[in-house]
C-alpha positions in Angstrom: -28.0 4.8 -8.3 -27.5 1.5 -6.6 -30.4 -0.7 -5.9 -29.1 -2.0 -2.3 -29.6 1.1 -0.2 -27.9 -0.5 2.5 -24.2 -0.9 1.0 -24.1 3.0 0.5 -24.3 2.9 4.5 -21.1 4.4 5.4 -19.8 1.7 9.0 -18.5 4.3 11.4 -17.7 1.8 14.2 -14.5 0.5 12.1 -11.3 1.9 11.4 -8.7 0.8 8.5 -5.5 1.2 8.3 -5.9 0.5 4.7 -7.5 3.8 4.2 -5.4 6.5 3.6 -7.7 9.2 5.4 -9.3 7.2 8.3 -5.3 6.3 9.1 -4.3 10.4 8.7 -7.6 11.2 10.7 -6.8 8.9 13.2 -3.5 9.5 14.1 -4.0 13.2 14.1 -6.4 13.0 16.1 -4.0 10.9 18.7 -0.8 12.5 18.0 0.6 9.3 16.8 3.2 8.2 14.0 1.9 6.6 10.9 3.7 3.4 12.2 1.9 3.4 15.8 -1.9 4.3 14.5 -1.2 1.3 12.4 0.0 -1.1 15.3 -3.0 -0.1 17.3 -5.7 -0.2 14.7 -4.1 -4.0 13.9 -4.4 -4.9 17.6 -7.9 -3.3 17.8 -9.0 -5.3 15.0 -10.9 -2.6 13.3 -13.0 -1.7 15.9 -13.2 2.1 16.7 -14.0 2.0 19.9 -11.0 -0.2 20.9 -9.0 1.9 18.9 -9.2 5.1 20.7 -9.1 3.8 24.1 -5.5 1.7 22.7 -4.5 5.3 21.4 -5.4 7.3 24.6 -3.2 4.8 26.8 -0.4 4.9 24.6 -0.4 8.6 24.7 -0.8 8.9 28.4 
């Protein structure tokens, strides 16, 4: 068990495009082409919240 409680602390306000299943969840979840949730999570800059509201305009 880890001594620092806090790194186990899972940061649900960022997205990577690095991980395999937060790029398959997000893109499912917008429709979207590996190749576009990629493009939008770089111009959000990792930030979630950014992320989903590039995603819904693209998909509109």
């Amino acid at each position: 068990m880890a001594d620092n409680k806090k790194a186990l602390k899972q940061d649900r306000k960022r997205v990577s495009a690095e991980q395999p299943y937060e790029l398959s969840y997000f893109r499912k979840k917008h429709g979207l082409s590996v190749d576009q949730a990629k493009d939008i999570i770089k111009k959000a800059g990792n930030d979630r919240d950014k992320a989903n509201k590039l995603a819904e305009q693209q998909t509109k």
